[in-house]
C-alpha positions, 0 to 999 in steps of 0.5 A: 895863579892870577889871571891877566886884569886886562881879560876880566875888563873884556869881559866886563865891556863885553857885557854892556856891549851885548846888551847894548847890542840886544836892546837895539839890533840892526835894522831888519827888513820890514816884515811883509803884512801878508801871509803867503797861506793861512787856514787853508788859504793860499796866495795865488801869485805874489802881494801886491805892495805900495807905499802909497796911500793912493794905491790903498784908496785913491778917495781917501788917500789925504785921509790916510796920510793923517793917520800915519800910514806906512805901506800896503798889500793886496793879495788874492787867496783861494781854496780847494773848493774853488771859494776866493778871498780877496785881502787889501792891508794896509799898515800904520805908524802905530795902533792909533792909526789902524784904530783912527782908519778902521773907524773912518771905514766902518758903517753902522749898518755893519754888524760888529764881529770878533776878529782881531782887535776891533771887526764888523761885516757885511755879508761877504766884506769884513773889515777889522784890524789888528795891531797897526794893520787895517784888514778889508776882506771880500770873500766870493763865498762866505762860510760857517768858517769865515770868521774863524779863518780871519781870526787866524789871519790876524794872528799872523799879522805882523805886530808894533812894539813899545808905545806904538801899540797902545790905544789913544787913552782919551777914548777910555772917556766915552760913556758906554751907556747909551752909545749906539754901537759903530758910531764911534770916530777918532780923528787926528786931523782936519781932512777927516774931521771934516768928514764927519761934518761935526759943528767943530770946526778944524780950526777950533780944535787945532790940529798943530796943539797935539790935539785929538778927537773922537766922537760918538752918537748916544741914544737919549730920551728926547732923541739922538746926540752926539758926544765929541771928546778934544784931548789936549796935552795939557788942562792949560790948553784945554781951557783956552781951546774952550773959550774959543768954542764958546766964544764961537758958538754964542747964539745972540739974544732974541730982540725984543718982542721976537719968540725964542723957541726954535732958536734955543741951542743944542750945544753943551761943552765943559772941560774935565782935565785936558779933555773938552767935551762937547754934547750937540744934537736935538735932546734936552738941556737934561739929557745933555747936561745928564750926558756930559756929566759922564764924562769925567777925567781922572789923572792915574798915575801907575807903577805897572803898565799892562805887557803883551806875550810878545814884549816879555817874549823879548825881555825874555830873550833879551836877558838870555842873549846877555846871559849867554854873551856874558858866559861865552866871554868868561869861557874865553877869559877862562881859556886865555888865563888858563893858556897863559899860565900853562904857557908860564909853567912850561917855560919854567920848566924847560928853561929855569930862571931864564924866562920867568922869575930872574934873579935881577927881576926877583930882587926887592928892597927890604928895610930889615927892621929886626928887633935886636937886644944887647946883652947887659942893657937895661930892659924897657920893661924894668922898674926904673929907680925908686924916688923917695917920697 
């Protein structure tokens, strides 16, 4: 029994339409930041949401706009034991967002802390982010716990897929000898780089080239230094950013008969692949120099990109939803071919030759090519006359 073409061409375009299905499925609601209890905390009341920076920080609210923010919640959560904790989250487009913002908030008095991707505090406030979400915590009363407690916070955050979880890849540059810890900056626009009062102006750096900064402060020998990576896209635009700030930063000779010390300069830059780095501060022409020399790109090209648990949870399921699609459409092809060649052999049975395999539908042409001897001929394969020589 044969079963129809047209049921195994609906299993094949089944196929590729779950999958195409599994890859993308409609848009969901997008998922609350915040929990309504974790570790013992419960919300009281709802989360207050907003979708406007102003209502994250009315000061910075510019500031946060350069760093792609998306939404808000603040909530108030409380214990058994009468301690409260108040929570402001706010959401970014990606991870370098969240990472650009909890830099912008982060004092170096603060003390660093392992709470989700990056965290530090001071007493009761903590301030850390995980993913795409920047946490500001205030506890009433801080415990032995406190941490503990955040840390399981972060673990319900909801999280980016795809390349909006990764890191800008410039930052891997910063040397880490010397660094003093909290100091680092990322920066993705103007209003924030000129915050940060760095001798790089917004228009050397030139935010509509797809440029990116960050920046540091260095312990050295002769004194304290700054080091300010640019990331470009390409090593073409580097170069020409670079003559600019050169050409920017060039202090005139002395005149003649006028003492120079006082006026030496305390700006260094080179550029290594795409990236400027520039060294600025009160240290030596050898502590700078010592300190760029750290900084060297390296162009990686790699077959394997590190996955989260979470992207192979859902190649994972991916692959399971196609597997099943893919074996419930040859269920129903099964049952269809099945169905009609019961349906086939009962008509055949109950009405013979009158619905299925006519006499007039049977007929076929046939050629009759027969091989036919005659008694007496000569066979083929007979000697024929002998000729003599």
């Amino acid at each position: 029994m044969r079963f129809p073409r047209y049921t195994s061409i609906l299993a094949i375009l089944g196929c590729l339409l779950g999958a195409a299905f599994a890859d993308n499925p409609p848009a969901a609601q997008t998922a609350a930041i915040l929990p309504p209890q974790f570790a013992g905390w419960q919300i009281q009341g709802s989360a207050q949401t907003s979708a406007s920076p102003a209502a994250a920080d009315p000061t910075n609210a510019a500031v946060l706009k350069e760093y792609r923010f998306t939404d808000s919640a603040s909530a108030t959560y409380a214990r058994d034991d009468g301690r409260t904790l108040k929570i402001r989250a706010a959401r970014f487009a990606d991870t370098s967002g969240a990472f650009g913002a909890y830099l912008f908030y982060v004092q170096p008095e603060m003390t660093k802390q392992e709470i989700g991707d990056q965290g530090a505090n001071a007493g009761e406030h903590v301030l850390f982010y995980r993913g795409n979400v920047l946490v500001d915590a205030i506890f009433s009363q801080q415990s032995a716990m406190s941490a503990a407690q955040l840390t399981e916070l972060a673990g319900d955050l909801p999280r980016p897929r795809g390349g909006a979880a990764n890191l800008p890849t410039f930052i891997q540059y910063l040397p880490p000898r010397g660094y003093i810890p909290l100091t680092q900056k990322y920066v993705m626009g103007p209003l924030a780089l000129n915050s940060l009062a760095l001798p790089v102006s917004a228009d050397l750096v030139d935010f509509g080239a797809s440029s990116e900064v960050s920046s540091a402060h260095y312990s050295t020998q002769t004194g304290e230094a700054t080091l300010i990576l640019i990331s470009y896209p390409t090593p073409q635009l580097a170069a020409e950013h670079l003559k600019r700030i050169d050409a920017a930063h060039q202090i005139p000779a002395p005149r003649p008969g006028v003492s120079s010390i006082g006026i030496a300069p305390s700006f260094f830059d080179k550029r290594t692949g795409p990236i400027v780095a520039i060294v600025t501060g009160p240290i030596s022409e050898s502590d700078a120099k010592s300190l760029l020399g750290m900084v060297n790109y390296e162009a990686t090209v790699t077959w394997n990109t590190p996955t989260s648990n979470r992207d192979v949870h859902d190649l994972y399921m991916l692959i399971l939803n196609v597997v099943v699609l893919c074996a419930i459409l040859s269920g129903l092809a099964i049952i269809a071919g099945v169905a009609f060649g019961g349906f086939r052999i009962l008509m055949k049975r109950l009405y013979p030759d009158k619905v299925f395999d006519r006499p007039e539908q049977m007929e076929f042409i046939s050629l009759h090519l027969t091989e036919v001897v005659v008694k007496g001929a000569p066979q083929n394969d007979a000697p024929g006359p002998q000729t003599p020589s």
